[in-house]
Every structure is written in C-alpha cells, then in structure tokens.
TORPA-4810 file (N, C-alpha, C, O; in nm, 3 decimals):
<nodes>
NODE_1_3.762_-1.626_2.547_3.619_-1.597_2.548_3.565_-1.604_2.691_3.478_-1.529_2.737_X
NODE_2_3.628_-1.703_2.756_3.599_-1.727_2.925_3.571_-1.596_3.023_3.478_-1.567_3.099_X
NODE_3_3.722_-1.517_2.977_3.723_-1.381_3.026_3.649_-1.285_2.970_3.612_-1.199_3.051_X
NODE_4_3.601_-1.264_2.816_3.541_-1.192_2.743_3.370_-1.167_2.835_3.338_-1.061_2.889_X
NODE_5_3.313_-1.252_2.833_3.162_-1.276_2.838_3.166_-1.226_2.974_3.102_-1.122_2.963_X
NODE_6_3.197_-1.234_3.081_3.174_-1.140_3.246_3.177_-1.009_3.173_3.075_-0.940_3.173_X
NODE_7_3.265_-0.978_3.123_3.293_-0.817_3.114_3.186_-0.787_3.020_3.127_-0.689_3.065_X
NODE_8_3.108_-0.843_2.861_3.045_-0.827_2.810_2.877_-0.812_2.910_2.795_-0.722_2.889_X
NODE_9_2.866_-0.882_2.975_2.750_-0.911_3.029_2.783_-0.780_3.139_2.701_-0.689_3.149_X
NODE_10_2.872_-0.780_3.196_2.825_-0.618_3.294_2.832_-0.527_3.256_2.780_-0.433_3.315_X
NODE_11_2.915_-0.505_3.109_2.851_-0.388_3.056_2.732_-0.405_2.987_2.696_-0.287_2.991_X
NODE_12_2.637_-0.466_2.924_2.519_-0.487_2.892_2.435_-0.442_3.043_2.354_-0.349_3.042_X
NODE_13_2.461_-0.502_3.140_2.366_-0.449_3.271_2.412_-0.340_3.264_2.320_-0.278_3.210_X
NODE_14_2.502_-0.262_3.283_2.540_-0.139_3.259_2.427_-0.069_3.184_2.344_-0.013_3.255_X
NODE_15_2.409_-0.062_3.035_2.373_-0.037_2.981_2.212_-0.029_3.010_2.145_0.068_2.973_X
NODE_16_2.155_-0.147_3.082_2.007_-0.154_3.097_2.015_-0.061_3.261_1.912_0.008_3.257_X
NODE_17_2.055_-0.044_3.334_2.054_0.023_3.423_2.051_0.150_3.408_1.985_0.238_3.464_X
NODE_18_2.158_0.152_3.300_2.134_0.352_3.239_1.995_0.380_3.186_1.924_0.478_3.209_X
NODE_19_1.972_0.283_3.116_1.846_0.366_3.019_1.729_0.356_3.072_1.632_0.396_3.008_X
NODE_20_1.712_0.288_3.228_1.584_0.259_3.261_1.585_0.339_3.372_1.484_0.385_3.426_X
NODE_21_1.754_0.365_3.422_1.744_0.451_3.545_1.694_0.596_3.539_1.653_0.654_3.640_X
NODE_22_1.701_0.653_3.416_1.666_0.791_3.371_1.548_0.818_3.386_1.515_0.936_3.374_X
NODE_23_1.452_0.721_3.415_1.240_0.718_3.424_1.295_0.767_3.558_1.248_0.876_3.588_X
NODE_24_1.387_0.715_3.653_1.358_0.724_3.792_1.434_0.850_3.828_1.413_0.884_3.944_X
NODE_25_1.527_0.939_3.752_1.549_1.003_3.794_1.472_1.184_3.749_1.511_1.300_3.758_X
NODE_26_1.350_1.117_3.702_1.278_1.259_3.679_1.177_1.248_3.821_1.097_1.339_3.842_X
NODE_27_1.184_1.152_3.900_1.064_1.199_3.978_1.134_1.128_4.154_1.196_1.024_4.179_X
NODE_28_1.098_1.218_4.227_1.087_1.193_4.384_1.093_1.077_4.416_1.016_1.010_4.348_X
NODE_29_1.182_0.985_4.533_1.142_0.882_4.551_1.013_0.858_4.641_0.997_0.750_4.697_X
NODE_30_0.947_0.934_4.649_0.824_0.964_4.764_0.717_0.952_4.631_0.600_0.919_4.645_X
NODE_31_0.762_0.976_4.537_0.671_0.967_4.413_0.626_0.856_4.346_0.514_0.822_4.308_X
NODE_32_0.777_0.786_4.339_0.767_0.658_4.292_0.728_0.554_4.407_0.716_0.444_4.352_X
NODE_33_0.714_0.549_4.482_0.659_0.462_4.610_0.531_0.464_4.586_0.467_0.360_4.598_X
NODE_34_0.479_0.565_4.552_0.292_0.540_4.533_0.280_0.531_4.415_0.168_0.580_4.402_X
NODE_35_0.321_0.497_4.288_0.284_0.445_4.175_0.198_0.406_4.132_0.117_0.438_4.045_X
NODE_36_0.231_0.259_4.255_0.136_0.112_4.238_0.015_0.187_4.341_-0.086_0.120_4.314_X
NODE_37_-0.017_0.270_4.422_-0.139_0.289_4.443_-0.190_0.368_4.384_-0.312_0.350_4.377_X
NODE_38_-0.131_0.507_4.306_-0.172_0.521_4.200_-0.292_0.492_4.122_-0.404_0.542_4.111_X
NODE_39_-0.214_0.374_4.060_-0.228_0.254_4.001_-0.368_0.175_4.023_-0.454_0.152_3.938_X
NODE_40_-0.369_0.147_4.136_-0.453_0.072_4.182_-0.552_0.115_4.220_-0.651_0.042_4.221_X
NODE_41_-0.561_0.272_4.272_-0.719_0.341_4.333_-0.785_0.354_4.129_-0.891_0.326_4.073_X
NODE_42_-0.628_0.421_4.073_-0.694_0.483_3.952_-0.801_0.342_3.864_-0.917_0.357_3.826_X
NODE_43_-0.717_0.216_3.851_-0.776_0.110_3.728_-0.904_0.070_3.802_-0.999_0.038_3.731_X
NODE_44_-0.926_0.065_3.994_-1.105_0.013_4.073_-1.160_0.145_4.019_-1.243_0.139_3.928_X
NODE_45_-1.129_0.242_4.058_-1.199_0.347_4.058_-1.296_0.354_3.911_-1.407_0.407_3.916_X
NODE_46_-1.246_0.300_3.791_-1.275_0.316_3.696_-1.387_0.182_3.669_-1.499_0.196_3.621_X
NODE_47_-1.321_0.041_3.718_-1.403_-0.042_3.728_-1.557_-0.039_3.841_-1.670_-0.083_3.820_X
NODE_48_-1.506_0.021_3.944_-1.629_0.075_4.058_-1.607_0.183_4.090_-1.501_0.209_4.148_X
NODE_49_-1.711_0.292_4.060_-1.701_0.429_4.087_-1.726_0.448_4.195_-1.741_0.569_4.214_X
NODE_50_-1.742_0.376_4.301_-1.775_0.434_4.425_-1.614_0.307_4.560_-1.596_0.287_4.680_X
NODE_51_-1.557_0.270_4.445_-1.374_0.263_4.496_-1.339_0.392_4.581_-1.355_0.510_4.550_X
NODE_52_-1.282_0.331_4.710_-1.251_0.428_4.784_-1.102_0.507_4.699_-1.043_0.431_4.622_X
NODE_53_-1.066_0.596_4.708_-0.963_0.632_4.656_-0.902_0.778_4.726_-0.931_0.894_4.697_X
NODE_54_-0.795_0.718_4.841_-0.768_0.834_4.945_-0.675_0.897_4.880_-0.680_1.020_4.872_X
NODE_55_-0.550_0.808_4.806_-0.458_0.882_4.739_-0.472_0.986_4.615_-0.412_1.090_4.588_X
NODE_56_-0.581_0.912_4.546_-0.565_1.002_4.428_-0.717_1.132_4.515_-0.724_1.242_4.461_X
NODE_57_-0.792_1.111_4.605_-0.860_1.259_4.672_-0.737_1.298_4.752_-0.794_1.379_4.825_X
NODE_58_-0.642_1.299_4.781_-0.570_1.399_4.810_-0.492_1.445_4.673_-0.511_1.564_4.646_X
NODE_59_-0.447_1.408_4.624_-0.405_1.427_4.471_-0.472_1.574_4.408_-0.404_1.663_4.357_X
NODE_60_-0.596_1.576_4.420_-0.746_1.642_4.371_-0.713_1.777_4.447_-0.701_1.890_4.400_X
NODE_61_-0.703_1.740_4.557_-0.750_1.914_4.662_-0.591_1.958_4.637_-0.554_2.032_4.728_X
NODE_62_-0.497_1.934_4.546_-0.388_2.035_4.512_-0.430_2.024_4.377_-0.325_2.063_4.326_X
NODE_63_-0.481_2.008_4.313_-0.519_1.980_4.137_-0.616_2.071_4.088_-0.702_2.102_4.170_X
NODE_64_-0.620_2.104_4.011_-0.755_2.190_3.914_-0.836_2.101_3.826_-0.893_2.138_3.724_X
NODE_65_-0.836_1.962_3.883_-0.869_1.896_3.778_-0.981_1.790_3.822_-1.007_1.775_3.942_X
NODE_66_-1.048_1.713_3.720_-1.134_1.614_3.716_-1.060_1.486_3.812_-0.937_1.480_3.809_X
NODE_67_-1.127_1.398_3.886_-1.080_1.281_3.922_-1.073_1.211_3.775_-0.970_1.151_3.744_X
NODE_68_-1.169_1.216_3.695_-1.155_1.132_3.548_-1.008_1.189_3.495_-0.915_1.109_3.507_X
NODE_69_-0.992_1.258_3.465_-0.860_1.359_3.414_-0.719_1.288_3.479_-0.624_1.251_3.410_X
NODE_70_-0.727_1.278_3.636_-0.636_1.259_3.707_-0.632_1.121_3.630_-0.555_1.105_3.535_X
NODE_71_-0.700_1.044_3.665_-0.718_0.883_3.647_-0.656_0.805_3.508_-0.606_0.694_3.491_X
NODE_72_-0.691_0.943_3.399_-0.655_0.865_3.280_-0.566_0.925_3.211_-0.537_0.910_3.092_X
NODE_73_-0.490_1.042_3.342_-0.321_1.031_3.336_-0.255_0.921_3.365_-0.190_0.850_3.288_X
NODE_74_-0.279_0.904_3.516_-0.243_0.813_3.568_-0.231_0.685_3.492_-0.124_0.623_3.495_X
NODE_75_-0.324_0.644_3.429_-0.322_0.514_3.369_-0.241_0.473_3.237_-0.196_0.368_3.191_X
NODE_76_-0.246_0.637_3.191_-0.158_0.622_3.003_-0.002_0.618_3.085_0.090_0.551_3.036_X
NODE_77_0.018_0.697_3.216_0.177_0.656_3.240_0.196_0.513_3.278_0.300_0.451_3.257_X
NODE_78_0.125_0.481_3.315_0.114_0.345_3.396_0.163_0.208_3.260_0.230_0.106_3.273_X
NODE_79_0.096_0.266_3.144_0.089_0.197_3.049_0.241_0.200_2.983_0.297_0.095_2.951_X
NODE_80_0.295_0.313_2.968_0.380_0.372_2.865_0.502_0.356_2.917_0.600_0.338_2.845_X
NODE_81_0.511_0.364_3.142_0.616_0.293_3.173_0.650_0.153_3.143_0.755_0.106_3.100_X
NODE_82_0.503_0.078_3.184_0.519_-0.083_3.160_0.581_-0.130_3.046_0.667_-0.218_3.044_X
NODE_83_0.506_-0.031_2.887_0.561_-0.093_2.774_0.740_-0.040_2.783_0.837_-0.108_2.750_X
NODE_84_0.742_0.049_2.818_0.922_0.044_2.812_0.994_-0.004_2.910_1.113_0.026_2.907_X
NODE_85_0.964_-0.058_2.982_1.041_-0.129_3.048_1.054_-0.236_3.019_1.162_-0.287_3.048_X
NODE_86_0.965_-0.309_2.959_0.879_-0.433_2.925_0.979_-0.480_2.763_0.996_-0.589_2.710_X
NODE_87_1.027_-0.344_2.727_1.087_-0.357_2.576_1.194_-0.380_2.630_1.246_-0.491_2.624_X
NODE_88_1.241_-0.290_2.686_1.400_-0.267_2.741_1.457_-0.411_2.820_1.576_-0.443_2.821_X
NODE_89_1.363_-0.479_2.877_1.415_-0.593_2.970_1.411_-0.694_2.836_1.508_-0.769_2.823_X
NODE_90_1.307_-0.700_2.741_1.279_-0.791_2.629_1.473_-0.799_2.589_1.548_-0.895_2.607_X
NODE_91_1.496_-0.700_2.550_1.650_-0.648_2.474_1.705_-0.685_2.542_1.764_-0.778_2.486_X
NODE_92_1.757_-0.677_2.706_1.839_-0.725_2.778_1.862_-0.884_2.785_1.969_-0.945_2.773_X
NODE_93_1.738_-0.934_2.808_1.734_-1.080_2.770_1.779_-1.140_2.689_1.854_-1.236_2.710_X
NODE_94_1.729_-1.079_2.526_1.784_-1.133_2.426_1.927_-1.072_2.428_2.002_-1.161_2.467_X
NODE_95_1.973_-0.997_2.411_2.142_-0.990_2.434_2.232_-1.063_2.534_2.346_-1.097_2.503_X
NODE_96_2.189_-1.082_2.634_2.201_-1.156_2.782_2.219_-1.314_2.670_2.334_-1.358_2.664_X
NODE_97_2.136_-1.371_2.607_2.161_-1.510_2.563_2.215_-1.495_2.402_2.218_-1.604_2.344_X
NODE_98_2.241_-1.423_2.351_2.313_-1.385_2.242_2.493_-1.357_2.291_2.591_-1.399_2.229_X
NODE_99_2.492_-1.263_2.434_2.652_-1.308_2.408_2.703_-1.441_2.501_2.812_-1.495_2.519_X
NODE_100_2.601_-1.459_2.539_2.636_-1.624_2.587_2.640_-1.703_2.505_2.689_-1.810_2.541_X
NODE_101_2.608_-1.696_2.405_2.581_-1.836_2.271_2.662_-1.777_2.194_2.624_-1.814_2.083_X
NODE_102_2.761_-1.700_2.176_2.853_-1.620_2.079_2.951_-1.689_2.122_2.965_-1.720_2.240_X
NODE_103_3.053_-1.730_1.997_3.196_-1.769_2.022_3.317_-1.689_1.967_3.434_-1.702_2.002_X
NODE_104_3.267_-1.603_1.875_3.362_-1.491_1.807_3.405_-1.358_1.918_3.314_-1.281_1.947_X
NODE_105_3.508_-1.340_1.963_3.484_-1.228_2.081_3.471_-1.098_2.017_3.416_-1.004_2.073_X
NODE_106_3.519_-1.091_1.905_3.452_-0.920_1.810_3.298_-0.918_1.838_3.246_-0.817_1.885_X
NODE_107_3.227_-1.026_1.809_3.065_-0.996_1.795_3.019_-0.999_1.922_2.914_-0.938_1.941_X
NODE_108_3.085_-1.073_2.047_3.062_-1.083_2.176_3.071_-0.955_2.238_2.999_-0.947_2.337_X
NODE_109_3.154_-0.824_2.204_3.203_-0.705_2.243_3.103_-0.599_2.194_3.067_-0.506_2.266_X
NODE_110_3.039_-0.626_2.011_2.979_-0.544_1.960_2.817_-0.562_2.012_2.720_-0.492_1.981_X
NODE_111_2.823_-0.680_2.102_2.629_-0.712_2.122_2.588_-0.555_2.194_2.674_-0.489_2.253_X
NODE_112_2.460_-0.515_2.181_2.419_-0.359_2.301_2.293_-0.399_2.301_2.238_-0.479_2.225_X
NODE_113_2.246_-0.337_2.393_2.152_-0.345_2.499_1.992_-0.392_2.347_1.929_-0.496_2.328_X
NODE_114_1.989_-0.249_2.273_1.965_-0.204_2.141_2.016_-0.272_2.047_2.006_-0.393_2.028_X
NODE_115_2.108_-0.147_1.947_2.157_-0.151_1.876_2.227_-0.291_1.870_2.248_-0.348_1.978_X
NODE_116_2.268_-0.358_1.745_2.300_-0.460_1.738_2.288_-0.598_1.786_2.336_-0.710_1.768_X
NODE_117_2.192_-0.531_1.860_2.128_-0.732_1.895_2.023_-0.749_1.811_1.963_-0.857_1.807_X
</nodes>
C-alpha cells in the first residue's frame, strides 16, 4: 500500500490538472492575466458607477456593446469559473483524503477525481 498511494495520488493530480486545465486552454494567456481586473473594475463599477474602469473602456471601443452588457458578462464568467473550480478542488480534496485513509489497494486504484469518490 506504501507504494500504491504516491502513484494513486499523482494520478488523481493528474486528473485535476486535466479537467481544470481545459478553462485555460480556450483563452490567451494575455487574457487570463486580466481576469481579476476584469473582475474588479466590473463588481466597483456596479457598486459605484462613477468607478474608474480603464480596462473594461478599452474593452468597449472594440465592442458593440453596453458597459452594463460587458459587466454582467464578465461577472456570470467570473461566477461559473469560481463555482467549477471551487467543485473540482472540493473532489480533489475529498479523494486526496479518501485514498489516504484507504487500506484495500483495489479501492485505493479505483478512487477518481469524480467518479467514484
């Protein structure tokens, strides 16, 4: 079991690295760097409308669109990344101390990220 559980546990990171790495590979890393400002002009802006907000006015003068529009894109992704990542790390965790507390090495092999924990 000594030897079992390293190999179980890096393929489990394995596993959380795949399914979370796929968010990052639909977009630019120049993309994902401004997220969090994004983020952050979009949730003041909404709390104080007169929030400076340089990123999301340049955003605008390539856009056809509302700053409101932009903003409460911005914010449902903001949301919809957090909750899945937020699930996905939940799962890792609990599998992470499920094949550590396992002594059978069949059930130690069958734990996944998902499925079967």
């Amino acid at each position: 079991i000594e030897d079992i559980i390293p190999i179980a546990l890096t393929n489990l990171k394995t596993e959380y690295i795949i399914r979370t790495g796929y968010i990052f590979k639909k977009y630019h890393h120049s993309e994902i760097d401004t997220w969090y400002i994004q983020e952050h002009e979009a949730s003041n802006w909404i709390k104080y409308s007169h929030f400076n907000t340089p990123l999301l006015d340049a955003m605008l003068l390539e856009n056809n669109r509302t700053k409101q529009e932009l903003v409460d894109d911005i914010l449902e992704k903001s949301l919809t990344f957090k909750q899945f990542v937020g699930e996905t790390l939940g799962h890792y965790i609990k599998a992470k101390r499920l094949i550590n507390a396992e002594t059978d090495i069949n059930r130690i092999l069958s734990i996944r990220l998902i499925a079967g924990t």
